[in-house]
N, C-alpha and C positions, 0 to 999 in steps of 0.2 A: 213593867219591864224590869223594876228589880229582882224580878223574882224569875225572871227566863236567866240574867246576870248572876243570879245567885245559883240557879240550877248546872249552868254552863260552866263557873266556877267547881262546881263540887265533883262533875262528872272527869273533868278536866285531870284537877287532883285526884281522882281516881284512878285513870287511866295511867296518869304518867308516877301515880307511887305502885299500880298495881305493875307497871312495864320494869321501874326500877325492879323488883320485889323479884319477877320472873328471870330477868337479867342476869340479876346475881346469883339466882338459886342455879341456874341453868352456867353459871360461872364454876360458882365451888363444884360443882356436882358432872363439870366434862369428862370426869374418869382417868384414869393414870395414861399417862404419856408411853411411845414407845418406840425406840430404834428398830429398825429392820437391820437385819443380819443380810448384808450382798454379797459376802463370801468367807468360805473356809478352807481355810490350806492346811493338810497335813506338814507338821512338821517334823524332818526325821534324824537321827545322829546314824553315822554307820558304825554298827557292832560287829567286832572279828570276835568268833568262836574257835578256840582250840579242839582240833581231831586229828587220833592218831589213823595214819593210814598204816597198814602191814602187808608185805608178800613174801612171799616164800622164794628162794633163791636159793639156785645149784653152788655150792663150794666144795674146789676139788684141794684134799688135804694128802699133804706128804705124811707118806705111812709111816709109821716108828719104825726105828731100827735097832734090832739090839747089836750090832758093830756098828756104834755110831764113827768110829776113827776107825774105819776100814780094816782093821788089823784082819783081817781072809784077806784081803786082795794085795795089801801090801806084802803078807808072807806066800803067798802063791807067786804072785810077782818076782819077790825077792829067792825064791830058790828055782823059777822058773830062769831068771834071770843068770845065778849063779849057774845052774845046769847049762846054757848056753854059752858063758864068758868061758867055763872052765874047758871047751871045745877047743879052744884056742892060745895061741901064745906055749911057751914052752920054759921049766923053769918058775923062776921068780913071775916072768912076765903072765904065767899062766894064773899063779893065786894073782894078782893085781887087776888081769882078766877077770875073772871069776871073782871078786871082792867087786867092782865096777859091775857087772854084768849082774850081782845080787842085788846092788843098790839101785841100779837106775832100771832094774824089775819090780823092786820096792814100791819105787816111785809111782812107776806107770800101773802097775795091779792097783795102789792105791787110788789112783785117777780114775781109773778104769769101775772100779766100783763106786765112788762117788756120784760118775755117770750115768751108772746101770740103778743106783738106788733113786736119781732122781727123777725116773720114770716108775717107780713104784709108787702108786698115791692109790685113793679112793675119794669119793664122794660123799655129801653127804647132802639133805636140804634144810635151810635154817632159816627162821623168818626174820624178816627185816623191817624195822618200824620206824616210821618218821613223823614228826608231827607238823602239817598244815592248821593255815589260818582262815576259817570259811568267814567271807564276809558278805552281812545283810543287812538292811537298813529298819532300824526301829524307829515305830511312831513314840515319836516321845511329848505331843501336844499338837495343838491347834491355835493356827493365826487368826479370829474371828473378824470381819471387817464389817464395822455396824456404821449405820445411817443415822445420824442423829437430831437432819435436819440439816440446821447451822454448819455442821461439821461430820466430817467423815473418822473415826476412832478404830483403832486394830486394837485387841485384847486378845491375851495367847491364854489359853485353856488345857487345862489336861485333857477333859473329855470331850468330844466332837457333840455340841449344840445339837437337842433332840428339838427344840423350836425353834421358829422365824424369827423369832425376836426377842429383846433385852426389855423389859421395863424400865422407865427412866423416873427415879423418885429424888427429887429436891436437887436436881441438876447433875445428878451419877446414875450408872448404869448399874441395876440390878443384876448380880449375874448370876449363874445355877451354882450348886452346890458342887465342888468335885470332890472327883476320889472314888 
């Protein structure tokens, strides 16, 4: 019987130093840990872009005049004028006629052309430009939302995650490279 006692013993101690042995190898050796990635959100700022816009447009320009101070129509006036005053009155009263009847022909030919030149114009087409603000929204990174088990972690990224998941080395998230 010592010897079924002693084999029982040995097999024993085998079993359970060969299970420890298995155990732990199959311990260190489960392979790297790993977050899943359950969502990514573009993130964007909105960018205004300056553009000019331009159109062409009719402008109607008063013509030059070389009697800019009327002086045709004022002396047209003013001896059309005189020729009518001097028709009348007799005497003294006739020059004062005629002196009144130059001036306020004066007047009126000078009016009179001021009116007629400003209907003299032309046209011309000029363009016109103004500047707008175009606005659109730029990706400027990514919300990443990983699973880590215990906890749920967002990490914002430049570039949009080409895998499903983060490696997790010594209780932190491995994460890609960017840029």
């Amino acid at each position: 019987m010592n010897k079924s006692i002693l084999i029982g013993a040995i097999v024993a101690a085998l079993g359970i130093g060969g299970g420890v042995a298995i155990g732990s190898y199959t311990a260190s050796n489960s392979g790297p840990e790993y977050a899943d990635i359950v969502a990514v959100d573009a993130v964007t700022e909105t960018v205004t872009t300056p553009r000019e816009v331009c159109h062409n447009e009719t402008v109607t320009h008063q013509a030059p005049s070389k009697d800019t101070h009327n002086v045709v129509g004022t002396a047209v006036g003013a001896i059309v004028g005189g020729v009518v005053g001097n028709q009348f009155g007799g005497g003294n009263g006739k020059k004062v006629l005629t002196a009144a009847g130059a001036v306020g022909g004066g007047y009126a030919g000078n009016q009179i052309q001021g009116q007629m030149k400003k209907g003299d114009t032309y046209t011309t087409t000029e363009q016109r430009c103004e500047t707008v603000q175009d606005a659109s929204d730029k990706v400027v990174g990514y919300d990443v939302k990983v699973d880590m088990g215990d906890e749920t972690r967002t990490v914002r990224l430049e570039d949009k995650p080409d895998v499903k998941r983060f490696e997790i080395r010594d209780g932190e998230l491995v994460l890609p490279q960017q840029g």
